[in-house]
C-alpha positions as CSV (number, residue, x, y, z in Angstrom):
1,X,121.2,-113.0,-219.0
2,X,123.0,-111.8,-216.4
3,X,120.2,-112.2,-213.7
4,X,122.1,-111.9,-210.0
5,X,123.2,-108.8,-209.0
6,X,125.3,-109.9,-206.2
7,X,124.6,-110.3,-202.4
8,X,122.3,-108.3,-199.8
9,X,122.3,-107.9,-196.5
10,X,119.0,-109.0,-194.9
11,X,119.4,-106.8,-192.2
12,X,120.9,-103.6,-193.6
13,X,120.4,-103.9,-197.3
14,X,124.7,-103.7,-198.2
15,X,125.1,-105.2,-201.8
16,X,128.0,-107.5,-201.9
17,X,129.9,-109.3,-205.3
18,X,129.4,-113.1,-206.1
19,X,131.8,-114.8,-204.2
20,X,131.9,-117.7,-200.8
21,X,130.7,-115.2,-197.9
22,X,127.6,-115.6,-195.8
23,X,127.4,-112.8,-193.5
24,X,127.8,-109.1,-193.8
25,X,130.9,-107.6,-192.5
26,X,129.0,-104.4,-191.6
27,X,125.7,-105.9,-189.3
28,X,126.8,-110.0,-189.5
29,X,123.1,-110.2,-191.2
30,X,123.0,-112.5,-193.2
31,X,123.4,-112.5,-196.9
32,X,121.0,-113.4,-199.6
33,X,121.0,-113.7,-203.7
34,X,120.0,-110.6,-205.3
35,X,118.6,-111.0,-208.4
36,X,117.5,-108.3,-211.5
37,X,113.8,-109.2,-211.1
38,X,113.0,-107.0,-214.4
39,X,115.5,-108.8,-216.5
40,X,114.3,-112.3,-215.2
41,X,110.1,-111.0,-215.5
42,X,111.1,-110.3,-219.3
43,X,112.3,-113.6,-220.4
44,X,110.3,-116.1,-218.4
45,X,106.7,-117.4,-218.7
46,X,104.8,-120.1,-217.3
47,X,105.1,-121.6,-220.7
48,X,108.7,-121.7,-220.7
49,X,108.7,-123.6,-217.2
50,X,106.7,-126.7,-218.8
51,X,108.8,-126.8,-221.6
52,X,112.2,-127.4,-218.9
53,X,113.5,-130.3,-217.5
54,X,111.5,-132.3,-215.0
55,X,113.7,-130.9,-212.1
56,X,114.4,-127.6,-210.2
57,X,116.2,-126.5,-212.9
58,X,112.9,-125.6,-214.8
59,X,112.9,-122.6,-212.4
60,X,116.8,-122.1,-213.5
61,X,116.1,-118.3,-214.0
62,X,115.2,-118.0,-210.2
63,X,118.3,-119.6,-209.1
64,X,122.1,-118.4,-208.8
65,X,123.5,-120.5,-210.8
66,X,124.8,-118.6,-213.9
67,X,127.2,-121.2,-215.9
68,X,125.0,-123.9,-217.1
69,X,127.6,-126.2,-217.9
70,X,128.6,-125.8,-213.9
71,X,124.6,-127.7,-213.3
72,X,125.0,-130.7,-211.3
73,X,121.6,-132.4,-211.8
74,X,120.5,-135.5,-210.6
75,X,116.8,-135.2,-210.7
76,X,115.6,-133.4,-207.5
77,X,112.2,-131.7,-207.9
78,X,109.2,-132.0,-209.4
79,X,108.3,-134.4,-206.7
80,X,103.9,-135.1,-206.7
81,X,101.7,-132.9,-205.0
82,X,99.3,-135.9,-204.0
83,X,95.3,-134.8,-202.7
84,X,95.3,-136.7,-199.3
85,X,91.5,-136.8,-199.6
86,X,91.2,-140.0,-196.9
87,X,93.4,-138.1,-194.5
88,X,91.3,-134.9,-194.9
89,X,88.3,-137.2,-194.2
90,X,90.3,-138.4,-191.5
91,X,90.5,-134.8,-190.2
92,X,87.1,-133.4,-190.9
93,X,88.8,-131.1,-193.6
94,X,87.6,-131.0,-197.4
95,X,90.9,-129.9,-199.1
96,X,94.5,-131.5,-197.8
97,X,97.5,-132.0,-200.1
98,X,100.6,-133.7,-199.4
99,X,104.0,-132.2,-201.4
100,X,105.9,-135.7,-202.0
101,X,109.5,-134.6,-201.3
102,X,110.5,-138.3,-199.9
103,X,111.0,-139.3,-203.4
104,X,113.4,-137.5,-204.3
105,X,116.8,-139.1,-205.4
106,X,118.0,-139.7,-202.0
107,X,114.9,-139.6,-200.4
108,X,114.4,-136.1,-198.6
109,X,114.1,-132.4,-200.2
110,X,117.7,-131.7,-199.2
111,X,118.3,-132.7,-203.0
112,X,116.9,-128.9,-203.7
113,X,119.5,-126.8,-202.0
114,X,122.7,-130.0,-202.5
115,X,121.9,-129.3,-206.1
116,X,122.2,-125.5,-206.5
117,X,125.5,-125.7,-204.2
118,X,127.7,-128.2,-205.4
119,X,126.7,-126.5,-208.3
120,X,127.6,-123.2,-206.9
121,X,130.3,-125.0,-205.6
122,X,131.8,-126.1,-208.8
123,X,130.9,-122.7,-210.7
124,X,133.4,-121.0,-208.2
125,X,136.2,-123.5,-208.4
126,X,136.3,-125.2,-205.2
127,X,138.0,-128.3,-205.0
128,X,136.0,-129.9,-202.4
129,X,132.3,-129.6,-200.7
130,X,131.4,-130.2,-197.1
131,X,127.8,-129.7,-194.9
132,X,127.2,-129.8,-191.0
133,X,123.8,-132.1,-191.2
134,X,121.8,-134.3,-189.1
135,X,121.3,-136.7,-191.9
136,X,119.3,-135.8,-194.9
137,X,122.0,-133.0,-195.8
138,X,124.8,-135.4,-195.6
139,X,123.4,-138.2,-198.1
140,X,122.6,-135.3,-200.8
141,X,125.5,-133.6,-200.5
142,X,127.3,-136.4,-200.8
143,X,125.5,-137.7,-203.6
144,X,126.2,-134.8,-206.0
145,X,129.5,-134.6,-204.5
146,X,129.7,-137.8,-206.2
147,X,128.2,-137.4,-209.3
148,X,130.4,-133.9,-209.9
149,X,133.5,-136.0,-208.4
150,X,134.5,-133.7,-206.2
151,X,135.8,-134.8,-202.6
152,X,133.0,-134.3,-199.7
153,X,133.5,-133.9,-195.5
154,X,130.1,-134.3,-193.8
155,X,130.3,-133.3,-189.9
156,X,127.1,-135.2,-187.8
157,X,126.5,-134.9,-183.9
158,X,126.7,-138.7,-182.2
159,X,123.6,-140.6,-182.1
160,X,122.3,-140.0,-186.1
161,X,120.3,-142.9,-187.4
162,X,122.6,-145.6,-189.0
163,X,120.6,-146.0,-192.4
164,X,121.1,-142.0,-193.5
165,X,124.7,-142.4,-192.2
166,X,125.4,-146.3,-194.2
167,X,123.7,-144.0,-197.7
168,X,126.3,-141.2,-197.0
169,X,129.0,-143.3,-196.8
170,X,127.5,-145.6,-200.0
171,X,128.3,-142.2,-201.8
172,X,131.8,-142.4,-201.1
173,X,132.0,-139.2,-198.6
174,X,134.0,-138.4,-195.4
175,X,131.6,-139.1,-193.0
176,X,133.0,-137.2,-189.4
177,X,131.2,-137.5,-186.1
178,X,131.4,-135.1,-183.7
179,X,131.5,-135.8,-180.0
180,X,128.2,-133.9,-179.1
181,X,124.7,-132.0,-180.8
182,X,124.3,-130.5,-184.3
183,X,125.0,-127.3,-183.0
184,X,128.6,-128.7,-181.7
185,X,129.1,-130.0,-185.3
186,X,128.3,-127.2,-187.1
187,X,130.4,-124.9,-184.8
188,X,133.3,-127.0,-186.0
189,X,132.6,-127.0,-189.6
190,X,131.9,-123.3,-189.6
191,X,135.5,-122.9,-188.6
192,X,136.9,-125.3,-191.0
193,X,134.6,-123.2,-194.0
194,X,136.1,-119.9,-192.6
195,X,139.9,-121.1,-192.3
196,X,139.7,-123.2,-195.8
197,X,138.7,-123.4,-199.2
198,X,136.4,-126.1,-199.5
199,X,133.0,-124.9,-200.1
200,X,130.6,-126.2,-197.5
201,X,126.8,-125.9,-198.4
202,X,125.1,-124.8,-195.6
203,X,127.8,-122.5,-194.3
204,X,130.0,-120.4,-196.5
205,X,127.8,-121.4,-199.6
206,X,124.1,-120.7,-197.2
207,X,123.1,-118.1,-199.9
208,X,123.0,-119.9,-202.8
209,X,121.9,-123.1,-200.8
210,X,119.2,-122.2,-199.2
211,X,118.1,-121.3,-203.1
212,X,117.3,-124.4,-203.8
213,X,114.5,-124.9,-201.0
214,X,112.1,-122.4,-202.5
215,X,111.6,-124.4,-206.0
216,X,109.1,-126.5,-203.4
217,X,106.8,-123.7,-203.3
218,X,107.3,-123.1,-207.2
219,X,106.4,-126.2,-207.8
220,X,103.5,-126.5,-205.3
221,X,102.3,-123.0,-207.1
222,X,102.9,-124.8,-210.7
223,X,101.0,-128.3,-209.7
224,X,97.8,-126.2,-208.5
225,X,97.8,-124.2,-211.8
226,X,100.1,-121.4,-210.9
227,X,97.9,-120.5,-207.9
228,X,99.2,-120.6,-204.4
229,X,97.5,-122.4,-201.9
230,X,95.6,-120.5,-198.7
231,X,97.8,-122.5,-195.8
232,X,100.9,-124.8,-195.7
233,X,102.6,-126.4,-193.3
234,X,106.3,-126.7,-192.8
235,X,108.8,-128.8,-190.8
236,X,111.6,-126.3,-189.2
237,X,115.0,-127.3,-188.4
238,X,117.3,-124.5,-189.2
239,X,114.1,-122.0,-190.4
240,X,116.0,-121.9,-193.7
241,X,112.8,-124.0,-195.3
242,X,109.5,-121.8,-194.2
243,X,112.2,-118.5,-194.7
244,X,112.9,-119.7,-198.2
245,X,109.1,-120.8,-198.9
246,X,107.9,-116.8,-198.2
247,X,110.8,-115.7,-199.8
248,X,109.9,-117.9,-203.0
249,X,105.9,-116.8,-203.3
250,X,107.3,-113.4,-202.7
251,X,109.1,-114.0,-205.8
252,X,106.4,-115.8,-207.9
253,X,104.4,-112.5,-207.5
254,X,107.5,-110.2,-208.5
255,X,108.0,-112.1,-212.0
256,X,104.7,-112.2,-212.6
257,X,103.6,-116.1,-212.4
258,X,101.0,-116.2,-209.7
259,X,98.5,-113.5,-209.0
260,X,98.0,-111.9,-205.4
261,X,98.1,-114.8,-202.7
262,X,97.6,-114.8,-199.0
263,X,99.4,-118.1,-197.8
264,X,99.4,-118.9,-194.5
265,X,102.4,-120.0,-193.3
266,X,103.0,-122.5,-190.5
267,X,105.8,-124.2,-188.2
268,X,105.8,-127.8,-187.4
269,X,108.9,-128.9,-185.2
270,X,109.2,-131.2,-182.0
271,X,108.5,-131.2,-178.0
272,X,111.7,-132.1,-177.4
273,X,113.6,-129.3,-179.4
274,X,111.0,-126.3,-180.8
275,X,113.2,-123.3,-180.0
276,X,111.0,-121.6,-182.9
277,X,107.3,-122.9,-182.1
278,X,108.1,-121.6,-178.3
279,X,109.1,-118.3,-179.7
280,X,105.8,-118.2,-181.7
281,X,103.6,-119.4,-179.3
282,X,104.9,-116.5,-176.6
283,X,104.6,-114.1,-179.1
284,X,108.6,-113.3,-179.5
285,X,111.2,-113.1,-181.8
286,X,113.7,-114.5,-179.0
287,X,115.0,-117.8,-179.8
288,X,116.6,-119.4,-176.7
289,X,118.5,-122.1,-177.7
290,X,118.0,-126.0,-176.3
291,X,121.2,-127.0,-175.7
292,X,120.7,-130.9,-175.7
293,X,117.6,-131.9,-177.8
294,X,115.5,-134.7,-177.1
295,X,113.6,-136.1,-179.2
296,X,113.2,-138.5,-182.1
297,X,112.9,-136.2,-184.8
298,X,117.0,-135.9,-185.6
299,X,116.4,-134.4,-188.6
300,X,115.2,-131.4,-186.7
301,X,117.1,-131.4,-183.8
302,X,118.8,-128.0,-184.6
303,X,118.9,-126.7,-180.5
304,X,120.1,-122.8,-182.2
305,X,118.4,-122.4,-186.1
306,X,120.4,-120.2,-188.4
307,X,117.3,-119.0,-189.7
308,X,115.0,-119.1,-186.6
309,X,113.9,-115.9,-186.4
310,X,113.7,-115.1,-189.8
311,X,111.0,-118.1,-189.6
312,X,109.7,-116.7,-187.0
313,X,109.0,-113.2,-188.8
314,X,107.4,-115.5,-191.7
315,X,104.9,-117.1,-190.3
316,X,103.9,-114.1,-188.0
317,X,103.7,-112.0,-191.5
318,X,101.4,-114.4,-193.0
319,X,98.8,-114.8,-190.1
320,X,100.0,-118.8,-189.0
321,X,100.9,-120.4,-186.4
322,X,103.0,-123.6,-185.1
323,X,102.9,-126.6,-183.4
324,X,105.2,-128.8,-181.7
325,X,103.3,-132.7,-181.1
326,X,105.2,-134.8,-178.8
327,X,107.2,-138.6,-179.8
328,X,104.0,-140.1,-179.3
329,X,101.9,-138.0,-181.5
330,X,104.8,-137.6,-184.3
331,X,104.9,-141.5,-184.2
332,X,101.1,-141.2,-184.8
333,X,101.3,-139.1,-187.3
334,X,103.4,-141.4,-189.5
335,X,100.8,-144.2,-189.3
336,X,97.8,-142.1,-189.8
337,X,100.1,-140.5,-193.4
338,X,100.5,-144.3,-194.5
339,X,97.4,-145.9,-193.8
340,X,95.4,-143.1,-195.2
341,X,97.6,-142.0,-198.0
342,X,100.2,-144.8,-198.7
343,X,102.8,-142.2,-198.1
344,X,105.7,-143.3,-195.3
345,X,107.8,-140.4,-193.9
346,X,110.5,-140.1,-191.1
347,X,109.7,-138.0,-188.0
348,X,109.9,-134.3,-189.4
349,X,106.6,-135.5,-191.8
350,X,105.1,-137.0,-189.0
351,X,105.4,-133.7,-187.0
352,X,103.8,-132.1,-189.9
353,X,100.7,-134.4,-189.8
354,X,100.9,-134.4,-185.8
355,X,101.0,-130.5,-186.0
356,X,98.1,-130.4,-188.6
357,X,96.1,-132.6,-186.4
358,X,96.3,-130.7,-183.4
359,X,95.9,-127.9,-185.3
360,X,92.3,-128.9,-186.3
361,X,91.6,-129.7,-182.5
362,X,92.4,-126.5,-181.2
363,X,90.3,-124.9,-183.9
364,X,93.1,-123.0,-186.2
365,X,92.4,-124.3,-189.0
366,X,89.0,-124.1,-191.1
367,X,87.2,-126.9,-192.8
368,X,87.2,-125.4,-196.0
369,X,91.1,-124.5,-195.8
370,X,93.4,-125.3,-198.7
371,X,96.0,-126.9,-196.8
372,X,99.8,-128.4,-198.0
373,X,101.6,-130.5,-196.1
374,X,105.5,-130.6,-196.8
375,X,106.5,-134.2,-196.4
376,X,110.6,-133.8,-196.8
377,X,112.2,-137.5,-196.0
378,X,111.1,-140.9,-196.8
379,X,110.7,-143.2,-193.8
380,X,112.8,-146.3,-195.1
381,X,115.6,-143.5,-194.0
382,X,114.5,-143.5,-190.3
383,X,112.8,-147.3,-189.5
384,X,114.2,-147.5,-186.4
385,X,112.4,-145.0,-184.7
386,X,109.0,-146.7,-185.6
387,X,109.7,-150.2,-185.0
388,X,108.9,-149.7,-181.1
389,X,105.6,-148.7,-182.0
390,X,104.1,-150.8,-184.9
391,X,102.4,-154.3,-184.5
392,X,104.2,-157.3,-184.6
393,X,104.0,-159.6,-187.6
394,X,101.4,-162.7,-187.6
395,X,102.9,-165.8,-187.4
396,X,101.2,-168.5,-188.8
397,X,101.5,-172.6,-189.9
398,X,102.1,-173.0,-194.0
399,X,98.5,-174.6,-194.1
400,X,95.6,-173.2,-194.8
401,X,93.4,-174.0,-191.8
402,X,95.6,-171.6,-190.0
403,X,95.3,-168.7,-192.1
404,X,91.2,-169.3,-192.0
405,X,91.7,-168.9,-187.6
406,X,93.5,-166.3,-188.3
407,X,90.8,-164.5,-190.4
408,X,88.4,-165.5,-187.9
409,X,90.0,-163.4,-185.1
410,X,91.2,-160.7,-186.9
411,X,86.8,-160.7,-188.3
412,X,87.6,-158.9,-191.2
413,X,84.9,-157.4,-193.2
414,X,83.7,-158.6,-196.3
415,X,86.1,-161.8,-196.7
416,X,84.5,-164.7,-197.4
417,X,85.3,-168.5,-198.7
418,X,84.0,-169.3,-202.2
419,X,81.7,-172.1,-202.0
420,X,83.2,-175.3,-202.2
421,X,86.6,-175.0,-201.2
């Protein structure tokens, strides 16, 4: 089935072949898949999803990859939609899912969009891949790089947490740092994609990429019975995430898989770097860049998002809202995930829960709301940032008698000695 069409222009509508451009030479809007929706409605069916591969590629008609032999697969997706019933009881909410993406196969949901464009990558012949990331890119990109053995250049700003930059490298890519921000780094590899051939995935491969992000909100649709849920709540970076999450129920509805829906859509970023939350909360669509984040959440320290006003048109179309908490409360919100839910996410997932709490303080959210949290990166990737903040270990004798004082201080319900001993 010959499902994509070509390109369109998402400001002026100008259809474009399949090839490596991002940006239309008429309006510089940028470019997105289009696909024959008709053709695609005809030959798919809920039933045919469960019957595919535990991965994205289930959805494999609602991506752009045409050559199946080109698939470069190594398990990213159906990731568990957990009910985070002590955290909603936490909250004073009845109905609060968490969307799993940490355990994915290197730990973040950047194994969505890595897989559709080194697959992308390899359909068009490139001889190389590359990405402009602040961490999570760079290890899946690098890891499919691997697994399709094709050479990989990841570009990262100075400063990027040593554990996502010591997995990147475990892969076997070309790790280069830049001198500066993410922007700085992605201004260079921009001009290396547009002078060169090698294929990078967020830049001259963006269309096809940013693909792969939606088959989160398939999947979320799939897990509650091919219904989608009244609110979610998503970390922004680029906007490429919360864009591709409308642009995926939007979808879901065309083919025919989920009924009408009324999603609420929601931005969760960071004090010290929410170009897009600030945009929301004034009630524009003017980004103004931050030219030197601060924060602690580096995997959304984008100071100018690709897609930031294209996020900012999402959630303003679907009635939500945004929030950006503050290190403290971002902190706080990866305890309260993993003592309530036995979940344990970097900073953006903590933003999410922060954002979601502050949320239900200010009154934005009802009790009764069906609400998803996007939880994209496993913590074990970011430990550093925590460590300030946690307790220290006990430290005890290797006798008994000490562990009994220390049971006595810590007067822990419900433990007891058995008679006798």
């Amino acid at each position: 089935m010959n499902k994509v069409i070509g390109l369109r222009c998402r400001e002026c509508g100008e259809i474009y072949p399949k090839r490596l451009i991002h940006a239309c030479s008429l309006c510089f809007g940028p470019l997105d898949v289009a696909y024959d929706y008709d053709a695609i409605a005809g030959a798919l069916s809920r039933e045919a999803i469960g019957r595919g591969p535990p991965t994205i590629w289930r959805y494999r008609d609602l991506l752009p990859v045409e050559d199946g032999g080109s698939i470069v697969d190594i398990g990213a997706g159906l990731t568990p939609l957990l009910r985070a019933d002590n955290l909603a009881r936490e909250l004073g909410l009845n109905e609060v899912y968490v969307k799993n993406d940490s355990v994915n196969p290197t730990f973040s949901f950047k194994d969505r969009p890595s897989s559709v464009a080194v697959s992308k990558a390899i359909e068009f012949g490139s001889p190389a891949v590359g990405a402009a990331s602040t961490g999570n890119l760079a290890g899946a990109i690098a890891a499919h790089a691997a697994r399709a053995r094709l050479p990989c250049f990841i570009f990262i700003p100075e400063g990027l947490e040593v554990s996502k930059v010591v997995q990147t490298l475990a892969y076997g890519a070309h790790i280069i740092e830049v001198a500066g921000t993410y922007d700085q780094a992605n201004r260079l590899a921009t001009e290396i994609a547009l002078t060169s051939n090698i294929a990078f995935a967020n830049i001259n491969v963006r269309p096809y990429y940013v693909e792969g992000s939606k088959t989160l909100v398939f999947e979320i649709c799939e897990q509650l019975g091919w219904r989608a849920p009244e609110h979610i709540i998503v970390p922004v970076a680029s906007g490429a995430l919360l864009h591709a999450s409308l642009r995926g129920l939007k979808e879901l509805e065309e083919v025919g898989l989920i009924d009408d829906w009324s999603t609420r859509i929601s931005a969760a970023q960071a004090a010290g770097c929410s170009p897009v939350v600030q945009a929301i909360q004034k009630g524009t669509t003017e980004i103004i860049p931050v030219e030197k984040p601060n924060t602690l959440c580096k995997s959304l320290a984008i100071g100018d998002p690709a897609d930031g006003y294209y996020a900012i048109q999402a959630v303003r179309s679907t009635g939500g809202t945004g929030r950006a908490p503050s290190n403290e409360e971002i902190l706080n919100g990866i305890k309260l995930l993993a003592r309530t839910e036995g979940v344990f996410t970097e900073p953006a997932g903590g933003a999410v829960v922060a954002a979601l709490k502050r949320l239900v303080e200010e009154g934005e959210v009802e009790r009764d709301e069906q609400i998803v949290l996007y939880i994209t990166g496993n913590g074990l990737k970011t430990q550093e940032s925590l460590v300030p903040s946690l307790i220290k270990p006990f430290r005890i004798g290797p006798t008994i008698e000490d562990f009994r004082k220390l049971l006595i201080n810590l007067q822990t319900p419900g433990v007891k000695w058995l008679e006798g001993v």
